[in-house]
PAKOLZA-35875 format. One record per residue (C-alpha): x, y, z; residue in one letter. Coordinates in pm, whole numbers, padded with zeros to 5 digits, always signed. Layout:
N
XYZA
...
//
This chain:
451
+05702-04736+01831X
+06000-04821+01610X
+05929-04865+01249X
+05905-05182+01100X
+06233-05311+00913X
+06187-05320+00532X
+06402-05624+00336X
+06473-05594+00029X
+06514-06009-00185X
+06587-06045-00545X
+06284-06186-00758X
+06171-06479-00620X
+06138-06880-00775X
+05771-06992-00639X
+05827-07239-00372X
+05576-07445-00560X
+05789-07467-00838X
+06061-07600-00632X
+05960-07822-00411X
+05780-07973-00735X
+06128-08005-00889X
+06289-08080-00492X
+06344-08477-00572X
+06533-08375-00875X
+06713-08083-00757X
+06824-08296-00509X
+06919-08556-00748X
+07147-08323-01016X
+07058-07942-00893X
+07325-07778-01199X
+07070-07798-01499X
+06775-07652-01259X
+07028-07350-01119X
+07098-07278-01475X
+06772-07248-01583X
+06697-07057-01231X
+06967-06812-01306X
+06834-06767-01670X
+06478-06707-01598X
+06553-06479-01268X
+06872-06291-01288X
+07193-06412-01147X
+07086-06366-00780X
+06753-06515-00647X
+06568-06658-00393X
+06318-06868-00234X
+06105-06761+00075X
+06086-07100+00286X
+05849-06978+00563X
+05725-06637+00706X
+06101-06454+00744X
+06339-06708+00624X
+06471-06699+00280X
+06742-06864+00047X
+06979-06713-00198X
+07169-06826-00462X
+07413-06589-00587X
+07606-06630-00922X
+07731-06221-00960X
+08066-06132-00856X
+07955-05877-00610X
+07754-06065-00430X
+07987-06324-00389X
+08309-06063-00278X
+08054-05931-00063X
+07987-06256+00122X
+08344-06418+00103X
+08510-06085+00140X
+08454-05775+00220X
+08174-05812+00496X
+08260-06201+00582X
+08302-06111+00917X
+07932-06097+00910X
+07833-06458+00739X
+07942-06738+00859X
+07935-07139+00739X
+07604-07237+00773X
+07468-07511+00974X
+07430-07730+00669X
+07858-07767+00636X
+07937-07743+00995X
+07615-07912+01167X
+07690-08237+00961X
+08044-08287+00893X
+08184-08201+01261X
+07929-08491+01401X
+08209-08733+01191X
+08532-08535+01172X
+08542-08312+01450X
+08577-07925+01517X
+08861-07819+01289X
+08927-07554+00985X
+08642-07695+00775X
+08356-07675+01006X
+08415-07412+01281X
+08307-07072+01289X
+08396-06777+01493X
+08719-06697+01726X
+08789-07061+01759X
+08789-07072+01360X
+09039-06780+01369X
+09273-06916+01613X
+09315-07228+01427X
+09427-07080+01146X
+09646-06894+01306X
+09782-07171+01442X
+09805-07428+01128X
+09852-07153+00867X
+10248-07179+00900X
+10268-07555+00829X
+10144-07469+00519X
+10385-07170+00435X
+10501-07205+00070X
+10853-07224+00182X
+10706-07601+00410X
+10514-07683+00064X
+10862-07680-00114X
+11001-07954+00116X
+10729-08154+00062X
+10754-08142-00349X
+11022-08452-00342X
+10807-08672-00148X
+10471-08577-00359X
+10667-08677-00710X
+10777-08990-00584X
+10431-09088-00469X
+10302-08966-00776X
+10532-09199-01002X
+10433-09452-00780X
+10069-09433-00857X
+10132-09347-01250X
+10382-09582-01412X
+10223-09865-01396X
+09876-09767-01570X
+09709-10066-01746X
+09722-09953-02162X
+09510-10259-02263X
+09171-10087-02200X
+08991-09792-02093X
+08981-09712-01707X
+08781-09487-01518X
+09031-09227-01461X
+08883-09121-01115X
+08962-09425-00949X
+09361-09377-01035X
+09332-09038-00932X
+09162-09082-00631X
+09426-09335-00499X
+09679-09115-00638X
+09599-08831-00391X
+09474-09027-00157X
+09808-09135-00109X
+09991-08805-00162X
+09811-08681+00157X
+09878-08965+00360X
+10273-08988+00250X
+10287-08602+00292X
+10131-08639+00653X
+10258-08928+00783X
+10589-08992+00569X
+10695-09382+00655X
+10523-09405+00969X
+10236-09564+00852X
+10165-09912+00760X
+09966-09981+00413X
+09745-10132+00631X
+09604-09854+00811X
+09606-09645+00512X
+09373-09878+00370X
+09172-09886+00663X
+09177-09490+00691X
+09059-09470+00324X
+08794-09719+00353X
+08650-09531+00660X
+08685-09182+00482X
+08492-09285+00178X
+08184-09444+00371X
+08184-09120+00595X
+08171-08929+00285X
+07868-09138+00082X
+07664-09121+00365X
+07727-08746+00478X
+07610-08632+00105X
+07300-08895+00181X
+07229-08684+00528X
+07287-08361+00360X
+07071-08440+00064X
+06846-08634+00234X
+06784-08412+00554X
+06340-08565+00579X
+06504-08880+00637X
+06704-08794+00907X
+06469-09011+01143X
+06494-09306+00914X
+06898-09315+00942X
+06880-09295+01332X
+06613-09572+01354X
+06783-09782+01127X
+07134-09776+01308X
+07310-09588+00971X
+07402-09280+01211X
+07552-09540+01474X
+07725-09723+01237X
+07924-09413+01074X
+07970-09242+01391X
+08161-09568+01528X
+08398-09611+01181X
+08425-09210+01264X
+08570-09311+01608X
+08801-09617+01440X
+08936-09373+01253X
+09011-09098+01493X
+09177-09400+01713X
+09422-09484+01436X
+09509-09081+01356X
+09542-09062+01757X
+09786-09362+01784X
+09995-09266+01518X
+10000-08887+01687X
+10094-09071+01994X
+10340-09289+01831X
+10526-08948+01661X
+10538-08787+01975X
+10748-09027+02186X
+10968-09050+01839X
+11334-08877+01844X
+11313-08893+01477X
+11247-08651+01210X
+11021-08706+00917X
+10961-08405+00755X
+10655-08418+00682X
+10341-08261+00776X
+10273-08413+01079X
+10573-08319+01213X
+10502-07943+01123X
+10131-07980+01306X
+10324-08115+01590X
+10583-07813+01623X
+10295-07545+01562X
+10221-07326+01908X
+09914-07117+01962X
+10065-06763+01981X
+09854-06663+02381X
+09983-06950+02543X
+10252-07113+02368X
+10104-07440+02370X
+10093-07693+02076X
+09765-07868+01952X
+09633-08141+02172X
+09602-08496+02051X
+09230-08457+02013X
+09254-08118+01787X
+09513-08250+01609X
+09304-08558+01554X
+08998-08335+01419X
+09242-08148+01202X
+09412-08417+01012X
+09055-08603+00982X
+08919-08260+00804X
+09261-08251+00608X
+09183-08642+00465X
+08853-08576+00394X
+08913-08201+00255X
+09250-08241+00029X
+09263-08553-00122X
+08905-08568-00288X
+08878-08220-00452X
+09217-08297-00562X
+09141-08613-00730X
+08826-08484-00910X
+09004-08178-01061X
+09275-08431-01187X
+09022-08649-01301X
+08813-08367-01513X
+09194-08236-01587X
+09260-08581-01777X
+08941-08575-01960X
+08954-08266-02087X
+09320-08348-02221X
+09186-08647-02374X
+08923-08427-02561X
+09169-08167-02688X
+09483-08364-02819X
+09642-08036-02937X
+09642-07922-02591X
+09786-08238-02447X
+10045-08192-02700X
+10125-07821-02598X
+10164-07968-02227X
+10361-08226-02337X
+10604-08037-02487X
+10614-07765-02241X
+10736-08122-02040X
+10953-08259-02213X
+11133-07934-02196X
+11185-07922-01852X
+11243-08263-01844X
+11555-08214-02082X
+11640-07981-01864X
+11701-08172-01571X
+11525-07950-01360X
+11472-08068-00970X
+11059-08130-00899X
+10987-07774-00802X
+11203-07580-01055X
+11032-07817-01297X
+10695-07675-01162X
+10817-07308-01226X
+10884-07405-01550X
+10520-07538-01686X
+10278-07231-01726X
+10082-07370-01958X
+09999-07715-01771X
+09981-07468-01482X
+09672-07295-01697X
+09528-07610-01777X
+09522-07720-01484X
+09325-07365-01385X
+09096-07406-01697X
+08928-07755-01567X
+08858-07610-01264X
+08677-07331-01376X
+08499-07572-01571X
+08464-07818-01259X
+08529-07646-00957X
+08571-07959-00715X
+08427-07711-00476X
+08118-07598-00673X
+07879-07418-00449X
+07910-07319-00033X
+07658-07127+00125X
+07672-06872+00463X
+07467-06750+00683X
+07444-06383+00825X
+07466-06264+01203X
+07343-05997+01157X
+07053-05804+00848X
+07255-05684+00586X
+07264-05489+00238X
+07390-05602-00057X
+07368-05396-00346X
+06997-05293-00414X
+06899-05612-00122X
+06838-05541+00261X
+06863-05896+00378X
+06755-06026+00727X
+06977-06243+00952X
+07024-06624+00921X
+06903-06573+00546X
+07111-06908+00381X
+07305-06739+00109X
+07435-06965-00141X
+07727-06906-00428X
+07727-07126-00695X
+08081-07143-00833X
+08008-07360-01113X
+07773-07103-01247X
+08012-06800-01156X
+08293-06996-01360X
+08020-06996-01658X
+07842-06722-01637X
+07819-06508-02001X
+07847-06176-01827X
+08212-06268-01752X
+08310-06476-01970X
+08382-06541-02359X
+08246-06876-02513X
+08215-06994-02128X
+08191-07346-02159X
+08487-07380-02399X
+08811-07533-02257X
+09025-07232-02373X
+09375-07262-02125X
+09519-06933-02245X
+09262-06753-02043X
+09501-06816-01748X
+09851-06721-01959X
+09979-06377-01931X
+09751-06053-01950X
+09501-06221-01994X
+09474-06418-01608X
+09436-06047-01485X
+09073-06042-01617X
+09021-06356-01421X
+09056-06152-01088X
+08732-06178-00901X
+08540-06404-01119X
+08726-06732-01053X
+08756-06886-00716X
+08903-07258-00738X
+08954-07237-00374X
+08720-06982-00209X
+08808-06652-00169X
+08864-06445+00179X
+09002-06559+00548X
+08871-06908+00481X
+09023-06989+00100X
+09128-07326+00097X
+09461-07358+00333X
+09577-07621+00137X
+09577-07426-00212X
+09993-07448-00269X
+10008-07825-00209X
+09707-07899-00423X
+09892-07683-00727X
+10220-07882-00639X
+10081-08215-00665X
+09825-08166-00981X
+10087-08012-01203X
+10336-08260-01098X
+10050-08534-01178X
+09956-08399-01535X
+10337-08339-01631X
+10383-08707-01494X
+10105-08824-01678X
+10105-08690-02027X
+10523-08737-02025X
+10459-09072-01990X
+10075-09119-02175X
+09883-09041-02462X
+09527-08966-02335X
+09211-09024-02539X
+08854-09090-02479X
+08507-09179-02669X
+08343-08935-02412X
+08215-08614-02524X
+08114-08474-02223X
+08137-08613-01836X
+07888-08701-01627X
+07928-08534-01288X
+07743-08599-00947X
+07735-08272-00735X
+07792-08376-00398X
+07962-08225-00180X
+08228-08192-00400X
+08198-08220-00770X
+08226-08576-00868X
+08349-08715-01195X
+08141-09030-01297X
+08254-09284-01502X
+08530-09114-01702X
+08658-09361-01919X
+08979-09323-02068X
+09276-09502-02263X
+09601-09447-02169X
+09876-09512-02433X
+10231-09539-02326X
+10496-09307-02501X
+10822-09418-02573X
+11124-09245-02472X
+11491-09275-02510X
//
C-alpha cells in the first residue's frame, strides 16, 4: 500500500477568524493582509475544506517560484479566467495552457519595442489632447482625466482615425459597466444566483456582445482597406501563427483587442492617477521632474529621444507603482503537488501574491512606505531586482509593459511642463478591485507660464 502523501502549509489564519472578517475583507482586504502578514509570517494560509487550501504569499521566493521558475506548473486560476473570458473572450489575459503560449507567440511581435517607437508620435499627440485644456479654477478628481486620457491613447494607438468618437464612447461606456460588475461577481461570488435571477448576467453579457460587434466591424472594415494606418491594429492584422501561417481570425482578434481595452488603459490610468498625487504631495520632486523637462524640452528632442532623456520622471513613475501597483495581487493554481521552500503543497491549492505587500514589505525595503524615487536611479535599481514586479514577472508579464512606460512618462512630462500640482490630501483612498483604484483624488492644477 503506498504511503500516504505528507503536505507541508505555512501557519494557518483560523477560518473562523476570516470568514468573521469575510464582509470586510471583501470590502477593503489591504489593512486585514497586513495585519495577516504581521501576525503569521509573510506566507500563510487558510484551509477552506478537507484538502483545499489558500495562500497568500508576500516573500520573494515564493513569488519567483510561482511566476518563474516552476510556472509551468501554476496556472491562472479559475477566479481570473472563469469570470473575465464569460465577457471578453479567450485571449492573453484569461487563457491558460498551449493555447496561452501560442498567442503570445503570435501577438508578442506587435509589441516589439522597435513597433512601440512608431507609435510614440501618435501617443503625445493624444496626450496633449487630453492635457492642455485642464480646468485651473478648482480641484478635479485626477482619475477621471487620466482615465479618459488612456482610454483614448489605446483606442488612437489601435484604431488610428478609423474610428468615430462615437463608438469610442460607446466602447468605453460598455468597458466600464463590464468592469463594475465583474469586480461585483468576483467579490460577490454567494450571490451569483441573485445576478442570474435578476437578469444582471444577461444584461452584461449582451453590452459584452455590442461591443465585440463594433471591434468586429471595424476589423472588418480594416481588412477590405488598401490603406495604411500604422497603428496597432494594423500590426494584429499582419501577425501569422508560425505552424500554419495563418493570421488571427476576426473572432480572436475580437477577444484580443477586448482584453487589450479592458487590460491597458485602466492600470494605466490608476498608476498616472496615484503618479499625480504623489507629485502633488512632494513639490520638491515635481520640481526635480520638471526640470529634468524642461531640459529636454530646450532641447528639442523628438517624443522618444525626449523619453530617453527623463530618468528621474522615469523613477517616479516606478516609485508610485511600487507604492500602488495597479496590478496589486493575482493568484495561480498548481497542476500538479509541489514544494516550495520548507512547504509540500497539494494540487489546485489557490496561491495568491500580494504585490502591494511585496512592494512594502520591511524585509526588503528601507522606510517602505516613503515615496523615495532615487530607489530606481542608478546602483541603486539593481537592489530592486526580484522584489518589484509592476507588471508580473515570468512568460505572462504584462505584454503591454513598453507602451504603458511610453505613454505615462510622456503624460507626467506633459503634465508637470505645463502644471503645478497640489493637493489637501494626505493620503488616497484606494478601492482594490481588480485593479487598484484611486478614489476621489482631488487635485488643483495650476498653469505655468512659458515663453
Amino acid at each position: 500500500m503506498a504511503a500516504k502523501t505528507k503536505y507541508n502549509y505555512p501557519e494557518r489564519l483560523p477560518l473562523l477568524k476570516f470568514f468573521l472578517n469575510a464582509e470586510a475583507i471583501r470590502k477593503n482586504p489591504i489593512p486585514f493582509h497586513r495585519q495577516f502578514f504581521n501576525l503569521y509570517g509573510d506566507t500563510f494560509a487558510v484551509k477552506l475544506g478537507r484538502k483545499k487550501h489558500l495562500m497568500l504569499s508576500r516573500d520573494k521566493d515564493v513569488v519567483q517560484h510561482i511566476l518563474q521558475k516552476n510556472h509551468k506548473n501554476y496556472y491562472k486560476s479559475t477566479i481570473q479566467t472563469k469570470y473575465l473570458s464569460k465577457y471578453l473572450g479567450m485571449g492573453l489575459l484569461t487563457a491558460n495552457g498551449e493555447f496561452w503560449l501560442k498567442q503570445r507567440r503570435l501577438i508578442q511581435p506587435a509589441f516589439h519595442k522597435r513597433k512601440m517607437d512608431s507609435l510614440v508620435g501618435l501617443m503625445q499627440k493624444t496626450i496633449a489632447g487630453e492635457l492642455d485644456e485642464l480646468t485651473t479654477v478648482s480641484s478635479i478628481d485626477v482619475f477621471k482625466v487620466m482615465n479618459q486620457l488612456a482610454f483614448n491613447v489605446v483606442a488612437k494607438s489601435l484604431f488610428n482615425l478609423s474610428v468615430s468618437t462615437d463608438q469610442l464612447k460607446r466602447l468605453q461606456y460598455i468597458i466600464q459597466e463590464i468592469q463594475w460588475f465583474l469586480v461585483k461577481e468576483v467579490r460577490l461570488p454567494h450571490k451569483g444566483w441573485w445576478f442570474k435571477l435578476s437578469g444582471q448576467v444577461k444584461k452584461h453579457k449582451l453590452l459584452s456582445e455590442e461591443s465585440r460587434e463594433i471591434i468586429g466591424r471595424i476589423i472588418e472594415e480594416r481588412k477590405a482597406s488598401t490603406q495604411s494606418h500604422d497603428d496597432l491594429l494594423d500590426m494584429l492584422l499582419a501577425t501569422r501563427y508560425e505552424d500554419t501561417g495563418e493570421p488571427m481570425s476576426t473572432r480572436q482578434l475580437v477577444d484580443e483587442i477586448s482584453i487589450l481595452f479592458v487590460a491597458g488603459h485602466e492600470t494605466t490610468a490608476n498608476a498616472l492617477a496615484f503618479t499625480s498625487f504623489l507629485l502633488a504631495r512632494h513639490p520638491k520632486v515635481q520640481q526635480r521632474v520638471f526640470e529634468e523637462v524642461l531640459e529636454a524640452v530646450t532641447a528639442s528632442l523628438d517624443p522618444l529621444e525626449q523619453i530617453k532623456q527623463l530618468p528621474y520622471t522615469r523613477a517616479v513613475i516606478d516609485e508610485s507603482m511600487r507604492l500602488y501597483p495597479p496590478a496589486w495581487i493575482t493568484d495561480r493554481e498548481n497542476l500538479e503537488d509541489d514544494t516550495i521552500g520548507d512547504y509540500h503543497i497539494r494540487k489546485n491549492t489557490l496561491v495568491g501574491v500580494s504585490f502591494y505587500e511585496l512592494h512594502r514589505n520591511p524585509k526588503y525595503w528601507e522606510n517602505p512606505d516613503d515615496f523615495v524615487p532615487e530607489r530606481f536611479l542608478g546602483e541603486h535599481k539593481k537592489e530592486t531586482a526580484g522584489i518589484y514586479y509592476p507588471f508580473g514577472a515570468g512568460p505572462r508579464m504584462c505584454i503591454g509593459m513598453g507602451f504603458a512606460i511610453y505613454e505615462m512618462v510622456l503624460a507626467v512630462s506633459h503634465l508637470v511642463y505645463h502644471y503645478k500640482l497640489n493637493t489637501q490630501l494626505n493620503e488616497p483612498k484606494v478601492n482594490p478591485l481588480i485593479t487598484l483604484k484611486p478614489v476621489d483624488i482631488l487635485i488643483n492644477f495650476e498653469r505655468r507660464d512659458h515663453p
